[in-house]
N, C-alpha and C positions, 0 to 999 in steps of 0.2 A: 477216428479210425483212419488210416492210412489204408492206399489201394490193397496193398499187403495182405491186410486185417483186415477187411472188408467183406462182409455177405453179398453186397448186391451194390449197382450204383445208381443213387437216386439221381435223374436230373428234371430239376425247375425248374430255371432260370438262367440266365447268360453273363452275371457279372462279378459274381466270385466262385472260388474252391476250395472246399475245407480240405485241407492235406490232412488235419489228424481234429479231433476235439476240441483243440486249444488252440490251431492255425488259421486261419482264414486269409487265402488270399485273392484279394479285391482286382478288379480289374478296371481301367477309365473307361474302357468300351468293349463292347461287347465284340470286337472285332480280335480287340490285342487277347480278349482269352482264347478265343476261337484258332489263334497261334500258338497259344500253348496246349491245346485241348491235347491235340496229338499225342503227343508224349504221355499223357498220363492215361489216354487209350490205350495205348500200348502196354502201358501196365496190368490195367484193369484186364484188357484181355489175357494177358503169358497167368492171370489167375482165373480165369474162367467165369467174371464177372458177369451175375445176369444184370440186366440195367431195365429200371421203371423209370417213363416217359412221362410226367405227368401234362407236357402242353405235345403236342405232335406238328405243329405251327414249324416253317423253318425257317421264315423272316418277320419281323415286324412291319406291321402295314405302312407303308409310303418309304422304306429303306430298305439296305441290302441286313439290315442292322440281322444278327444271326438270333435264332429262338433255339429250344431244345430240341425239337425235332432234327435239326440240322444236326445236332451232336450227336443225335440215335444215329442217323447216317452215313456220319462220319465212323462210328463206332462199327458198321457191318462193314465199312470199308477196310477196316483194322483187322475184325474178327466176325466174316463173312456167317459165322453158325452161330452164333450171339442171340441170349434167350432175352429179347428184349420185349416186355411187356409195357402197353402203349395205353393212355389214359385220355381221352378226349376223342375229339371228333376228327377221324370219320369213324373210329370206331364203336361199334356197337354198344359195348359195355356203357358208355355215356347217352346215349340213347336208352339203353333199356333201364338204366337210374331215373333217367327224367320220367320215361313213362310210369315209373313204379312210385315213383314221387305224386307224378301227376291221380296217375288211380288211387293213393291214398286221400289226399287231397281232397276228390271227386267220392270217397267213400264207395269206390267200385274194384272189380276185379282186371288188373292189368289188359287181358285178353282183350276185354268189351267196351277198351276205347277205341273211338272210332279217327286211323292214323289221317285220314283224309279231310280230318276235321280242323289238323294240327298244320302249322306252316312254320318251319326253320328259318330263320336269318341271318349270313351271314358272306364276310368281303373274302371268305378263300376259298376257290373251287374246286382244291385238292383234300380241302379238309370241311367246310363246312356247307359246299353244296354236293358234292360225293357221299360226305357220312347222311345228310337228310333222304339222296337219291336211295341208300343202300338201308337205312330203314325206312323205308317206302312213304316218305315224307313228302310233301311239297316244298320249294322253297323260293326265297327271294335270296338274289345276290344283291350285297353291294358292292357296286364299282368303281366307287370312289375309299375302296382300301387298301387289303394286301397288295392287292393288284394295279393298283394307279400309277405307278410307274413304268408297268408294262403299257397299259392303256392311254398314259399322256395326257389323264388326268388330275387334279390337285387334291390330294388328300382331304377327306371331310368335305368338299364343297358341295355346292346345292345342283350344281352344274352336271 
């Protein structure tokens, strides 16, 4: 389906775009689609494209390398009223999966887990120590991820 003929725009991932069913076009980096992303926001929007976010991440850990959150935001830059429904963390909906997950699991009623019991881990603190703060979570950061380039650290070290 072409933006044209489109219901909605899924994105989840950064290195191709199916222009129709039968098209697909690949990209060597996730940078050079990120140059063409534009243009086909512009589309998406003059039809009133809603867009599902399935990662809300805007870089990959230790690079500027772009994720799909960064194209959600690129996309309210386009089309500021943009019905963008967001799938991961910080958002809650991934949270109240896991706890529903979890109480099944546990053979208990979601309610009467005990959240204080539970501890989050993760290297982004826009998405994975925000969405644990925002469901009343504990968590541990790590520092040696999304963020090691800001910090002057090496990706994955023990350091």
């Amino acid at each position: 389906t072409t933006p044209s003929e489109a219901d909605f725009v899924l994105v989840r991932g950064t290195f191709c775009i199916w222009q129709d069913q039968n098209v697909k076009v690949t990209y060597s980096t996730a940078e050079e689609l990120m140059e063409n992303v534009p243009e086909i926001l512009e589309i998406c929007a003059s039809h009133l494209l809603p867009m599902l976010v399935t990662n809300p991440d805007y870089y990959r850990p230790g690079s500027n390398s772009p994720m799909p959150g960064l194209i959600a935001a690129k996309y309210l830059e386009t089309f500021p009223t943009a019905n963008i429904k967001y799938i991961g963390k910080p958002y809650s909906n991934v949270y109240d999966e896991c706890l529903s997950s979890l109480a099944n699991l546990m053979k208990m009623n979601k309610e009467n887990i005990d959240k204080s019991r539970i501890c989050c881990i993760g290297d982004s603190m826009e998405h994975d120590i925000m969405g644990a703060m925002k469901a009343g979570m504990d968590s541990i950061w790590i520092a040696n991820g999304v963020h090691c380039m800001e910090l002057g650290t090496q990706e994955g070290s023990s350091e």
